[in-house]
C-alpha positions as CSV (number, residue, x, y, z in Angstrom):
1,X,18.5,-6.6,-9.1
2,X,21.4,-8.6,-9.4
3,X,22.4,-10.8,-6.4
4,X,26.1,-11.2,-6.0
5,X,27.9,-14.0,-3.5
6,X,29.9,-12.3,-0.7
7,X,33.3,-12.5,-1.2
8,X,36.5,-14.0,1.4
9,X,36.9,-10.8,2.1
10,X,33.6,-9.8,2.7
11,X,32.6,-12.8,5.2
12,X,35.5,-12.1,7.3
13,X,34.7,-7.9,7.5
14,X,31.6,-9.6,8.4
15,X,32.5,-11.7,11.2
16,X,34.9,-9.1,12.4
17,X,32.3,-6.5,12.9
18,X,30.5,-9.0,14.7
19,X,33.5,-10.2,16.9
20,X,33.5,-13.5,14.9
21,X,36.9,-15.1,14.2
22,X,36.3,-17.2,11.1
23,X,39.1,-19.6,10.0
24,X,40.2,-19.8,6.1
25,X,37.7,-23.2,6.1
26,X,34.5,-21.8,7.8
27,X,34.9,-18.8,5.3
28,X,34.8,-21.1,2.3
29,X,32.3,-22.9,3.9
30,X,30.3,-19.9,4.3
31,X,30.7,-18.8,1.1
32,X,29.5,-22.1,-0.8
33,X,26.3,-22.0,1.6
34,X,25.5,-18.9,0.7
35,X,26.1,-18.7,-2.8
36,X,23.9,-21.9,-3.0
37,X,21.5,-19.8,-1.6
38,X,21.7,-17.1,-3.4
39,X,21.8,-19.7,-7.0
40,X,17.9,-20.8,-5.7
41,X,16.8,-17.5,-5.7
42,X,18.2,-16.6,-9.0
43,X,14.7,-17.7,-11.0
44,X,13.2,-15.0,-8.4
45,X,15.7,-12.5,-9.8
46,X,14.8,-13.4,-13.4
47,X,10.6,-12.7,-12.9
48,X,9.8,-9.3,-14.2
49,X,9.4,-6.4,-11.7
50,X,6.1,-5.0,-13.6
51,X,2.7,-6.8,-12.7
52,X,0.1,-6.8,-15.9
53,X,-2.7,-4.4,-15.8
54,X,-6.1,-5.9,-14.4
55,X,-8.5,-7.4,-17.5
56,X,-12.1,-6.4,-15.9
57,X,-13.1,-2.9,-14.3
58,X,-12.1,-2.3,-10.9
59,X,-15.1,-1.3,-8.4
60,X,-14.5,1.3,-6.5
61,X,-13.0,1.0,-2.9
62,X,-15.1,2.3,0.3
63,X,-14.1,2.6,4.0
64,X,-15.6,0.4,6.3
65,X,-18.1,1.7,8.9
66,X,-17.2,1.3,12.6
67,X,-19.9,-0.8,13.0
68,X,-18.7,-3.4,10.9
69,X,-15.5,-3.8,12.5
């Protein structure tokens, strides 16, 4: 999944929806917070999606009786 920063444009849609009124400053502000954000989670992004299968046997699962709750 690629993470893309929000652009100007995007931030002030934003703020409009939410009643906001964002001057040209606090938008770039916004911006660089966020896309420093979003550069820390980038190794995140990189990991692979898949997990590796388990190396010993699995035992099967049962369901707990009432009385051991």
């Amino acid at each position: 999944m690629k993470i893309t920063p929000p652009t100007d444009e995007h931030i002030r849609h934003a703020a409009r929806d939410l009643g906001l009124t964002m001057s040209d400053d606090a938008v770039r502000d916004f911006r660089q917070l966020v896309t420093g954000a979003i550069e820390i989670l980038r190794p995140l992004d990189a990991m692979p999606d898949s997990l590796p299968a388990p190396t010993y046997p699995r035992s099967r699962w049962i369901h707990p009786a009432a009385s051991d709750d």
